[in-house]
C-alpha positions as CSV (number, residue, x, y, z in Angstrom):
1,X,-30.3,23.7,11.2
2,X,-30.5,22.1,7.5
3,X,-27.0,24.2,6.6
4,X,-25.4,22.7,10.0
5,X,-26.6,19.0,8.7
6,X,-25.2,19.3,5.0
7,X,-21.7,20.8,6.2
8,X,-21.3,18.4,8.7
9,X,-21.8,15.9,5.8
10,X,-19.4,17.5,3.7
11,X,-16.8,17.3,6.0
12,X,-17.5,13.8,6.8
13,X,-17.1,12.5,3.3
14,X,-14.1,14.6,2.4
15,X,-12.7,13.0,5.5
16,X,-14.0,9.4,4.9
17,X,-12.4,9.8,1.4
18,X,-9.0,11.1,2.5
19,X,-8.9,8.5,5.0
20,X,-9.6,5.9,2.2
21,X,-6.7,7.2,-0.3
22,X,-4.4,7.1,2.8
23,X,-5.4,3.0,3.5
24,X,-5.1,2.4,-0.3
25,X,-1.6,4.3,-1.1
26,X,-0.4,2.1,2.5
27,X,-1.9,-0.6,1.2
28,X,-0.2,-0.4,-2.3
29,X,3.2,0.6,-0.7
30,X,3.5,-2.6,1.4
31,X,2.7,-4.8,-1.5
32,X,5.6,-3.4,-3.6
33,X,7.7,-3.6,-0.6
34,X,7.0,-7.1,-0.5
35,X,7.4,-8.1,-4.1
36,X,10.9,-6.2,-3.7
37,X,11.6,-8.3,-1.0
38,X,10.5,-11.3,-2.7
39,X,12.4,-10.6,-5.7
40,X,15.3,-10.3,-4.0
41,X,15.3,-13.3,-2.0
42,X,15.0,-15.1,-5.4
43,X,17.8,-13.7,-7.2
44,X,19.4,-14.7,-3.8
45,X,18.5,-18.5,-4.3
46,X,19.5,-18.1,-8.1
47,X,23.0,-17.0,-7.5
48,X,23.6,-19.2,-4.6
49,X,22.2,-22.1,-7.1
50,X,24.6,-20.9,-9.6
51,X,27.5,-21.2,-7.0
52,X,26.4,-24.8,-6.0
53,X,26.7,-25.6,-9.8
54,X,30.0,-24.4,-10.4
């Protein structure tokens, strides 16, 4: 019975912490995605202030 007990919690913290590295790596991937995103929507602004300029 005791073995049954400890493998079960094994197997539910090796799948806790794979689900956790999955919702952190998503996590982290979104964030760059945005900072592309906003990086790119300023370089927009600066070359369409550049344009207004000249």
């Amino acid at each position: 019975m005791e073995k049954y007990i400890i493998t079960a919690l094994i197997v539910w913290i090796i799948i806790s912490t794979v689900l956790l590295l999955f919702v952190i790596i998503s996590v982290s991937k979104n964030k760059t995605k945005q900072e592309r995103e906003l990086e790119d929507r300023e370089q927009e602004e600066f070359v369409s202030s550049l344009k207004k300029t000249n």
